[in-house]
C-alpha positions, 0 to 999 in steps of 0.5 A: 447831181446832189450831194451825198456829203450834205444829206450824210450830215444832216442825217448825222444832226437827225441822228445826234438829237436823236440819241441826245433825246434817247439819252437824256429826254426825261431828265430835259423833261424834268428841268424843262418842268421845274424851270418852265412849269408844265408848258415847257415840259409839254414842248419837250415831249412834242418835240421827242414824239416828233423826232421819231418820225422826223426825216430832217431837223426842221425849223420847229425841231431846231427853235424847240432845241433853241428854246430848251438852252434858253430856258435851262441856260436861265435866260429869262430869269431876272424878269419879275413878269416871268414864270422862269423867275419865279420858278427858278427861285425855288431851287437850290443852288447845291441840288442834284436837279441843278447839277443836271440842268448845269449838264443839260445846258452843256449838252444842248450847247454842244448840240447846237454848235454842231448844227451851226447854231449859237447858243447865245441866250441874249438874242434871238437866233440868225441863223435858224433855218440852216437845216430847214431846207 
């Protein structure tokens, strides 16, 4: 018999990175690009477009959501062959664009933890492909 419980979850997840994009997809657009440059941005709107069809959070949806923390939660900054690093260098620190990145990366984190993921820029997530199945 399957499992009722488990689908009401994962289309809660589906919900919750539904409204977090609702809510604050042009402003993770907008960090995306000022951190990233116009890839990253890009990988924002894919995601959102494909979000709206979405019937589950599949691993590229998840790794997607993995890489935008990594990114506002600057964790390539530091490394001279990065874009990151040079693009982060552009701002200031006491600017609104900051404030919202700092928020953003709160957000995301929060999101992950609620699907069961942590959100620890140093290594490459373990447990990626819980919801893909």
């Amino acid at each position: 018999m399957l499992d009722s419980a488990n689908f009401d979850h994962r289309d809660a997840l589906l919900d919750g990175v539904r409204c977090f994009f609702f809510d604050h997809g042009h402003e993770l657009a907008q960090a995306a690009a000022l951190l990233g440059g116009a890839v990253a941005e890009a990988r924002v709107v894919s995601c959102a477009l494909r979000l709206e069809t979405a019937a589950r959070i599949d691993r590229r949806v998840q790794s997607d959501l993995v890489a935008f923390h990594r990114l506002l939660a600057l964790g390539d900054v530091g490394d001279p062959e990065c874009l990151e690093t040079a693009l982060f260098a552009n701002l200031h620190p006491a600017s609104a664009e900051v404030e919202t990145i700092c928020l953003l990366t709160e957000l995301l984190d929060d999101l992950l933890h609620a699907m069961g993921l942590e959100a620890d820029c140093g290594r490459v997530f373990d447990d990626i492909g819980t919801f893909a199945a």
